[in-house]
DRENFISE-637894 format. One line per field, with one value per residue (C-alpha): residue number from 1; residue in three letters; z negated, y negated, x. Coordinates in Angstrom, 2 decimals. Layout:
BEGIN
pati = c(NUM ...)
sedren = c(ALA ...)
zz = c(Z ...)
yy = c(Y ...)
xx = c(X ...)
***
This chain:
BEGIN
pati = c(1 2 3 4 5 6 7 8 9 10 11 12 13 14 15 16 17 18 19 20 21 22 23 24 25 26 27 28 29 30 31 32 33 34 35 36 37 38 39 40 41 42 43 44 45 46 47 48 49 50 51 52 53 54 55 56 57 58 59 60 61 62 63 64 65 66 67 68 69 70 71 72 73 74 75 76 77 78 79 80 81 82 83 84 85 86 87 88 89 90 91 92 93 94 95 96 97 98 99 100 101 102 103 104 105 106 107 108 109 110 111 112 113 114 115 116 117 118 119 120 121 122 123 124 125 126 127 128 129 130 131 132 133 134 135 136 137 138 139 140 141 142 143 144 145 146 147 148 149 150 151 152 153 154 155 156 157 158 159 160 161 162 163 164 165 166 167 168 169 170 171 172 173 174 175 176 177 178 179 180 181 182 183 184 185 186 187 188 189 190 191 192 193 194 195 196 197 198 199 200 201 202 203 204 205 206 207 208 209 210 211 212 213 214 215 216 217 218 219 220 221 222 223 224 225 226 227 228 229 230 231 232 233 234 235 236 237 238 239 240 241 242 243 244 245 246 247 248 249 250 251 252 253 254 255 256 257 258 259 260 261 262 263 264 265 266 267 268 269 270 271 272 273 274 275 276 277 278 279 280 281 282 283 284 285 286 287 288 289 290 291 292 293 294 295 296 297 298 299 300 301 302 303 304 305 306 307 308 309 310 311 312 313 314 315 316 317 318 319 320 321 322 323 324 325 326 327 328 329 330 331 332 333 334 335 336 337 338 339 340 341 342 343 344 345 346 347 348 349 350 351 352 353 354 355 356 357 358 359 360 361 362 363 364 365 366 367 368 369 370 371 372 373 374 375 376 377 378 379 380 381 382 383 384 385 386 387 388 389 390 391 392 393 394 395 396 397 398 399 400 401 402 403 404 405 406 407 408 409 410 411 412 413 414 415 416 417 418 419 420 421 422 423 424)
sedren = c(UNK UNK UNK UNK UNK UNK UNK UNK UNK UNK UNK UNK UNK UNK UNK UNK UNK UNK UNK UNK UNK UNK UNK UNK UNK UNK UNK UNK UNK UNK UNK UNK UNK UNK UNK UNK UNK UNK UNK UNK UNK UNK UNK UNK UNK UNK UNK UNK UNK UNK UNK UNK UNK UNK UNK UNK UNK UNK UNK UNK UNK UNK UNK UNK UNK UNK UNK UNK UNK UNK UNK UNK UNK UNK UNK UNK UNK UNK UNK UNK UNK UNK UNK UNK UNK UNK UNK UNK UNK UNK UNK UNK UNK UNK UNK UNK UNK UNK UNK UNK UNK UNK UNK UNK UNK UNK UNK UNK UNK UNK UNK UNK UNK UNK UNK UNK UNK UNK UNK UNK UNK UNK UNK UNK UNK UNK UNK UNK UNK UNK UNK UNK UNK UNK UNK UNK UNK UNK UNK UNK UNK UNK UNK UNK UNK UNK UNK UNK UNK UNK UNK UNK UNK UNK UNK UNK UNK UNK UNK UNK UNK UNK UNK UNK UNK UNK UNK UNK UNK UNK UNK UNK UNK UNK UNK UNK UNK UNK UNK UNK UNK UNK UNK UNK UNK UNK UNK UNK UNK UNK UNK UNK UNK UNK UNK UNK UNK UNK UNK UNK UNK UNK UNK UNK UNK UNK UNK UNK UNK UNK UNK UNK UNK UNK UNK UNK UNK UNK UNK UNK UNK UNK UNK UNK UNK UNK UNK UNK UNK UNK UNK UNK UNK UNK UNK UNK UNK UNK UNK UNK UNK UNK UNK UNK UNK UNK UNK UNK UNK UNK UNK UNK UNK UNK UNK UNK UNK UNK UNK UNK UNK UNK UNK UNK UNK UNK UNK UNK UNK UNK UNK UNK UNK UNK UNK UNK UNK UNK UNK UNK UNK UNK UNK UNK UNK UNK UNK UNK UNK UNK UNK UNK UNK UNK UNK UNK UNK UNK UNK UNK UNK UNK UNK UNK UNK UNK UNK UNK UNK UNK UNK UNK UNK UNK UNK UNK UNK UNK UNK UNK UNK UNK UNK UNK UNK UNK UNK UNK UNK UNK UNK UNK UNK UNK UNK UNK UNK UNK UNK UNK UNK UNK UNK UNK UNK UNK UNK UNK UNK UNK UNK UNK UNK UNK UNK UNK UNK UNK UNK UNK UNK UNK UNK UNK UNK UNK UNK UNK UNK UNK UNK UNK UNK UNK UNK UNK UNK UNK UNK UNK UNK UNK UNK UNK UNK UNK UNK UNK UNK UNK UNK UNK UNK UNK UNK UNK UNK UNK UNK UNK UNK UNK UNK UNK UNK UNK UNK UNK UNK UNK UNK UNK UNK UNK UNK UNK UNK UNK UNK UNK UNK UNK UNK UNK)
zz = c(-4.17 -1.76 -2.03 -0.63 1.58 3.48 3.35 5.23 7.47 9.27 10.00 7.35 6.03 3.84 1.35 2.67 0.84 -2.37 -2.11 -1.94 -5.10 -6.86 -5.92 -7.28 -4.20 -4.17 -0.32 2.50 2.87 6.45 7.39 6.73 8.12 11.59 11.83 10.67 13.80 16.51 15.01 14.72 18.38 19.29 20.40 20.27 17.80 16.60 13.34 11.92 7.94 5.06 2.32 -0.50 2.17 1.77 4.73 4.70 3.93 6.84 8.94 6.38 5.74 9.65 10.66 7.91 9.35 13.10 11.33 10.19 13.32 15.55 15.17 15.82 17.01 20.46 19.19 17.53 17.36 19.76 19.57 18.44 15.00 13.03 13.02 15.58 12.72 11.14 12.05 14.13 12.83 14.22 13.02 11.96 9.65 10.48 7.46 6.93 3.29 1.18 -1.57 1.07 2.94 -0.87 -1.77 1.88 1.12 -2.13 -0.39 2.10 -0.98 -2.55 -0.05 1.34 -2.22 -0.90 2.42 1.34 4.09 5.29 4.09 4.09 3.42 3.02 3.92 4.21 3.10 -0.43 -1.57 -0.49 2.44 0.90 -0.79 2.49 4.85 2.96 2.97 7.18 7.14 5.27 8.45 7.38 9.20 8.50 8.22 6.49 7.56 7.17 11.17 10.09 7.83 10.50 12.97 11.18 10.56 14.40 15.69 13.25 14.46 11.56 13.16 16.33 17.29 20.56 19.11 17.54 18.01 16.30 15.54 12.87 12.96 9.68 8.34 12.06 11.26 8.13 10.59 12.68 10.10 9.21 12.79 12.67 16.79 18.16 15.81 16.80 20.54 20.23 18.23 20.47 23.62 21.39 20.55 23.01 25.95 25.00 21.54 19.51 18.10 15.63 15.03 11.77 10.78 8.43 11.36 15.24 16.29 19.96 19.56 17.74 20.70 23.48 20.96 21.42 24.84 25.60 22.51 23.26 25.51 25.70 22.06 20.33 18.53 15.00 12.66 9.30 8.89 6.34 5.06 3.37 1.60 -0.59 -0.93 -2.22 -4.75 -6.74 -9.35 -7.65 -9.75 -9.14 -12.28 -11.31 -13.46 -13.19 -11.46 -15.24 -16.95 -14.78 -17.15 -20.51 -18.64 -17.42 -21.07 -22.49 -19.75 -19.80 -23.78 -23.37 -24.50 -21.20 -19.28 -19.21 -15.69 -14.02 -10.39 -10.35 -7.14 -7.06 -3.82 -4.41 -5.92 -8.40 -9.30 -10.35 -12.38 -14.14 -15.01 -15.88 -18.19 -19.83 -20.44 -21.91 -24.56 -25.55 -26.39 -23.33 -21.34 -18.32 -15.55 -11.39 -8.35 -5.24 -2.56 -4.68 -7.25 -6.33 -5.03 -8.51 -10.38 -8.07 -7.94 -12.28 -12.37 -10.31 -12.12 -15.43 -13.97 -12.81 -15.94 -18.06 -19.85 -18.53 -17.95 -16.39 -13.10 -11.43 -7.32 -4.39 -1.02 0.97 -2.45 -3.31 -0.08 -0.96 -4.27 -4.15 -8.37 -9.48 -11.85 -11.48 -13.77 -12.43 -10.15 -10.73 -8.13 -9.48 -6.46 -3.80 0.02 2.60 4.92 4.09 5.22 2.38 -0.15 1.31 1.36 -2.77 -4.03 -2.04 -4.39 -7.39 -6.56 -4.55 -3.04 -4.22 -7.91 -9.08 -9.78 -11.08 -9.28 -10.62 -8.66 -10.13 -7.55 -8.69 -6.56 -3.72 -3.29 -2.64 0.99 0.88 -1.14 1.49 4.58 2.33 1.53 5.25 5.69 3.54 4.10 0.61 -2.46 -4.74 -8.40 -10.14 -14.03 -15.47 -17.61 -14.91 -17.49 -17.85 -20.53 -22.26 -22.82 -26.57 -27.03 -30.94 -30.87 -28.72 -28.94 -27.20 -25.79 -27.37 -23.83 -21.79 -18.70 -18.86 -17.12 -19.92 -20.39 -23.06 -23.01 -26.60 -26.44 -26.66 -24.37 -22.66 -20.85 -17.07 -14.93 -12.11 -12.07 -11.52 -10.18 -8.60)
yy = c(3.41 0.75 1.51 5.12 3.18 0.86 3.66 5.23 2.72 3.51 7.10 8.99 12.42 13.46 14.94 11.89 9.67 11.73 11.31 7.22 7.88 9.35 6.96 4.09 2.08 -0.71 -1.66 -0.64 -4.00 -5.60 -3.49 -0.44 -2.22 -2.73 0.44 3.07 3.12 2.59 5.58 8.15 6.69 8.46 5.02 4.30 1.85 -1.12 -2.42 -5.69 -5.45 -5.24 -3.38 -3.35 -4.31 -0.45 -0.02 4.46 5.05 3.07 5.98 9.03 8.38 8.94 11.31 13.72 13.61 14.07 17.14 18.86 18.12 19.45 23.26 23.88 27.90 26.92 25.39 28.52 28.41 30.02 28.51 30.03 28.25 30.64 33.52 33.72 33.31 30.23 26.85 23.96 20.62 18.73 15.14 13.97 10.78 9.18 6.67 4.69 5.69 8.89 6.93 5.61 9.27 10.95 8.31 8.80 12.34 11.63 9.45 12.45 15.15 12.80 12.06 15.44 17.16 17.99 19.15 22.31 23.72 21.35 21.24 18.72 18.55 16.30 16.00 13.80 13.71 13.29 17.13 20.16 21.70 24.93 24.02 22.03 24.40 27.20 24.43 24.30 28.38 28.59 26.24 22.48 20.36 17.30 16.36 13.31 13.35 10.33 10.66 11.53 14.76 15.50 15.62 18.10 20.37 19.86 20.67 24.10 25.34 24.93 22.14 22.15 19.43 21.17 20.76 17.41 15.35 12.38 10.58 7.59 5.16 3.32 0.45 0.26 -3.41 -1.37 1.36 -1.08 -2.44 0.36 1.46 4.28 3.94 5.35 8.47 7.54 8.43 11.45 13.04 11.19 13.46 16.68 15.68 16.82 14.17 14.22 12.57 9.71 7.48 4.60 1.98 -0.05 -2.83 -6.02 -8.35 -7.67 -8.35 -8.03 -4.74 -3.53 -4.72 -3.05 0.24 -0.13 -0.97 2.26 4.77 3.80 4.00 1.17 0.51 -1.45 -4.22 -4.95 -7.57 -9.07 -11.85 -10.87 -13.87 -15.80 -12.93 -12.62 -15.90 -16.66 -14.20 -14.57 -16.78 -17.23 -20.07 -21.35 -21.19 -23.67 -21.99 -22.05 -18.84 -17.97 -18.35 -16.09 -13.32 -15.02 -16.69 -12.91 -11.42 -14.11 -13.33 -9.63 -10.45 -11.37 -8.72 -10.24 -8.82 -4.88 -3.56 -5.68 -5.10 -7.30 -7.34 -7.80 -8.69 -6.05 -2.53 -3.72 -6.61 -4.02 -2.03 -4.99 -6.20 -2.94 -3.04 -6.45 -5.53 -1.84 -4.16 -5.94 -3.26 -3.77 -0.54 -0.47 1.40 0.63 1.92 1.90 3.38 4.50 6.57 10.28 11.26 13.20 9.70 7.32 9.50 9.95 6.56 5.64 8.12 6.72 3.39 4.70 6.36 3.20 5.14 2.52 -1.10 -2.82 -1.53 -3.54 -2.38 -3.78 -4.47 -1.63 0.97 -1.11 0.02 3.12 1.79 1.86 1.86 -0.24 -2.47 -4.28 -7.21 -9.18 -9.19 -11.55 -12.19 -12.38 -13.29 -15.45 -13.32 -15.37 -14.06 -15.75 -12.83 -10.59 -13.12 -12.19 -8.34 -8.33 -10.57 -7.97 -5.71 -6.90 -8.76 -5.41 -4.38 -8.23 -7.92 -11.01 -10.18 -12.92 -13.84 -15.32 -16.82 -17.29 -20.20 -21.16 -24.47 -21.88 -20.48 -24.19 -23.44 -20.06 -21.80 -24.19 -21.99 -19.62 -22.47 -23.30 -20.17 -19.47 -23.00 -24.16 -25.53 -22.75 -24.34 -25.12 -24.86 -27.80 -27.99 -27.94 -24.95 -25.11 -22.55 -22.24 -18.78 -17.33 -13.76 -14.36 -17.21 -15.53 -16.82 -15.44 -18.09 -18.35 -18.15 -18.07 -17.03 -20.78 -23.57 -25.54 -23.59 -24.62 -22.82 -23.00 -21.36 -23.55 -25.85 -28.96 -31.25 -30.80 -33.19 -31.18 -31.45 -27.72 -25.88 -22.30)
xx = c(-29.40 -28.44 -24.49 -25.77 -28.16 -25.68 -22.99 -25.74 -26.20 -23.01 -23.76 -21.89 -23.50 -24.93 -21.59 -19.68 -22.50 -21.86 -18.24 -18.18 -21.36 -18.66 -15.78 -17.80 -18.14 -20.77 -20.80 -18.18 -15.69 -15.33 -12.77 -15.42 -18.05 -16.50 -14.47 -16.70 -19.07 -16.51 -14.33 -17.68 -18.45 -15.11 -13.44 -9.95 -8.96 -7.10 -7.50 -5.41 -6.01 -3.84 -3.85 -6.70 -9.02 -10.48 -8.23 -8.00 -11.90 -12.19 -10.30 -10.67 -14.40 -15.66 -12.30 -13.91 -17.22 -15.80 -13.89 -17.05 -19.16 -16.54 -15.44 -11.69 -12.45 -11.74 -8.40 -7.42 -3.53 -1.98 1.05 4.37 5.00 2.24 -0.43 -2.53 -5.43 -4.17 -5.92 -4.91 -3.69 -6.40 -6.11 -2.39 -2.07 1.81 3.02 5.79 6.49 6.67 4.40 1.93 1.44 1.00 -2.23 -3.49 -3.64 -5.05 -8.11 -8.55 -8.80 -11.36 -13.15 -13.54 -14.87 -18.22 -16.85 -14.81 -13.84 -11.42 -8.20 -5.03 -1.35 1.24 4.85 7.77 11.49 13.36 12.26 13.10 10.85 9.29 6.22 5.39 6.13 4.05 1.26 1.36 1.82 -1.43 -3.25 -4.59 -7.03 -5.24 -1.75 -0.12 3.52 6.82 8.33 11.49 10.40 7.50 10.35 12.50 9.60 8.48 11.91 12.11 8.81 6.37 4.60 2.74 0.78 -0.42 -4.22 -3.84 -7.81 -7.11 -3.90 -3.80 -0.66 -1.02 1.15 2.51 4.47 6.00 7.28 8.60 10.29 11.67 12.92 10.59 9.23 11.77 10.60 7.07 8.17 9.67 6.68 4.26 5.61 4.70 1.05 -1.72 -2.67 -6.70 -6.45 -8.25 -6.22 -6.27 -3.51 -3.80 -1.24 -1.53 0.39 0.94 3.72 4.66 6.41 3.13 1.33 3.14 2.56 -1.13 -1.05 1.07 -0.49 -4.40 -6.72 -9.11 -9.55 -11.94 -10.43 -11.53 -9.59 -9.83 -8.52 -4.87 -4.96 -7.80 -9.99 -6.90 -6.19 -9.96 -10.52 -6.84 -5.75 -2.71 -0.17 3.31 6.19 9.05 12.18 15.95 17.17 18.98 15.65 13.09 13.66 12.72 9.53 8.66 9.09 7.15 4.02 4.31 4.20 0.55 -2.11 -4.09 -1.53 -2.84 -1.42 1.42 3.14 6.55 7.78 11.99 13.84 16.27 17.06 19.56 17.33 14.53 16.77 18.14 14.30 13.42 16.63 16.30 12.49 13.22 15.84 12.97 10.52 8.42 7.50 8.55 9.83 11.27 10.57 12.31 14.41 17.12 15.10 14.52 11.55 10.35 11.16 9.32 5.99 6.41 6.98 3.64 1.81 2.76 1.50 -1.77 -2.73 -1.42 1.34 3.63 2.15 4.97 6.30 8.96 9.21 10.97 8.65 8.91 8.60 5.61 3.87 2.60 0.80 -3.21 -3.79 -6.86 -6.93 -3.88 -4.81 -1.58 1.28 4.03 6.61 10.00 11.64 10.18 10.28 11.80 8.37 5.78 3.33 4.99 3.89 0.43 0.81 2.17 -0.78 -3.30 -2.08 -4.53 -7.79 -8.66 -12.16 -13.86 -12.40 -10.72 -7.10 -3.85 -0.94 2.38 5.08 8.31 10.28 13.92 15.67 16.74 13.56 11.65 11.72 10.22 6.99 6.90 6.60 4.29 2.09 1.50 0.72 -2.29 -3.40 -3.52 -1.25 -0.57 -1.37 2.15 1.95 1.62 5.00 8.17 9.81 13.46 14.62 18.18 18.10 19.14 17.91 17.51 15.03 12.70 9.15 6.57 3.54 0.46 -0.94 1.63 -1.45 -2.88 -1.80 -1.23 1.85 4.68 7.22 9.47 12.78 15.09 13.57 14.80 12.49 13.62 14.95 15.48 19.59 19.00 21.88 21.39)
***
């Protein structure tokens, strides 16, 4: 098959081929293409690409194979956090989210079906320790850990990361955004001094930089470019609406039968909740995610998403980080972000692997500037519906569109013709 053919052009084996078979891949993506070979070559690594670029089977697909090539007997823990008999973490995964580390762990379980003798585990904060800890006394080859929870376990003696082979920093930006280095640091000066190690991000800034400069050694470069792959393959389009009126336009959209899996991104926790809210009044399913939800709620509420028991999930930026689900026909941006790379990062979120996905920006008066600097930034003018929409919203004469996904879009709810006199 030529999927299994170019797969196999990269040097994966032979279970490796039968796990992308069974994942349904067609043909690695760029960021595969130029990562795979490096990483099997045993090269350090730095990788600029964002996410639904096929970013982790570009680092789990060739760490696996390094895995079962290499045999961690001579490794065998000595160390005093376990049995003598229990095996070395040998390649540890560091993520920015709780939501992100779970779906890396989920790629490294899939990926690994046909190579059964290594084993994974994942761990971060928000739930009690137990079930994690009896994972690490049991021995895994690979370890997907948040800093902060990795740090608590370190610091208790469950973790030793004496034997450590490969070390992955992924979403680096993200955990500098989050003011997770410092973290980074600490852990860094536990890990053993002859390590691989891989640094992915979707931007580089200068801080990110330096972290390469002082984390690798010699690393091949490899970059694809964040911003026009995206850009290309989405339907992106532009909604000017009064602030007041963003949630009628949304209910109208999310209305639409054509609609099957949304993502709507809010700028803030309370804004999610009150979507969520508005939406659950008018008998659309629908559910948030973000900071302030427990850990049980935020992984039932992805789940529901993923299997389609809810179609509508409503997340704020840095929730929405740990989301890989397919087949997100749309995502709509509520709120504009004031970075104009974010507006990037959401619309990656459908339109994955080469599939054609729909984006929908919502852009009140305040957020005019935001669409600017966004627009300069992906080079192009996002298409603006062709009716300016200005609703006066009255809950009981409620229409939805006939199609309120083309750009003919009229939208009849107690409309007025807009002059733009809008006021914020």
């Amino acid at each position: 098959m030529s999927n299994l053919a170019t797969f196999h052009n990269l040097g994966l084996n032979s279970h490796l081929l039968q796990a992308v078979l069974e994942a349904g891949y067609i043909e690695p993506t760029p960021i595969q293409t130029q990562t795979i070979p490096p990483i099997l070559a045993r090269r350090d690594l730095v990788g600029c690409a964002q996410t639904g670029t096929g970013k982790t089977a570009a680092f789990a697909l060739p760490i696996l194979q390094l895995l079962a090539i290499s045999s961690p007997e001579s490794h065998q823990s000595n160390s005093n956090s376990g049995s003598h008999n229990k095996k070395p973490i040998r390649v540890l995964v560091l993520s920015p989210t709780r939501e992100l580390a779970i779906q890396i762990g989920d790629f490294f379980t899939k990926y690994g079906k046909f190579s059964k003798k290594l084993t994974n585990t994942v761990i971060y904060g928000g739930v009690k320790q137990h079930q994690q800890v009896k994972a690490l006394t049991s021995g895994v080859d690979v370890l997907i850990a948040t800093p902060g929870r990795l740090l608590d376990l370190i610091g208790q003696g469950y973790v030793s990361l004496q034997h450590i082979e490969i070390l992955v920093f992924d979403e680096a930006d993200h955990m500098l955004d989050m003011g997770f280095i410092p973290d980074v640091r600490r852990i860094m000066k536990t890990v053993s001094k002859e390590h691989q190690t891989m640094l992915f991000s979707a931007t580089m800034p200068e801080e990110i930089v330096q972290m390469a400069k002082n984390f690798l050694n010699k690393p091949v470069k490899v970059s694809v470019n964040p911003n026009q792959p995206v850009v290309e393959i989405i339907d992106q389009t532009v909604y000017f609406v009064e602030k007041a009126n963003k949630q009628a336009l949304l209910l109208s959209i999310v209305s639409n039968p054509k609609v099957e899996r949304a993502l709507v991104f809010s700028r803030t926790k309370h804004g999610a909740n009150k979507i969520v809210k508005k939406l659950l009044q008018d008998g659309v399913e629908a559910e948030p995610i973000h900071g302030n939800k427990s850990q049980n709620a935020r992984q039932k509420a992805l789940q529901n998403f993923r299997d389609g028991t809810t179609r509508i999930l409503v997340a704020t930026d840095v929730a929405a980080r740990g989301i890989d689900v397919v087949d997100i026909s749309h995502v709509i941006q509520f709120d504009l972000p004031n970075v104009s790379e974010t507006y990037v990062h959401r619309i990656g979120r459908t339109g994955r692997a080469g599939a054609n996905g729909i984006a929908i920006a919502f852009c009140d008066h305040e957020e005019r500037p935001f669409l600017i600097d966004i627009q300069k930034l992906i080079r192009r003018k996002i298409p603006v519906a062709s009716n300016a929409i200005s609703i006066k919203e009255n809950t009981s004469n409620r229409s939805p569109l006939n199609d309120p996904l083309s750009k003919q879009v009229n939208l009849k709810i107690n409309s007025k013709k807009s002059h733009r006199k809008t006021k914020s």
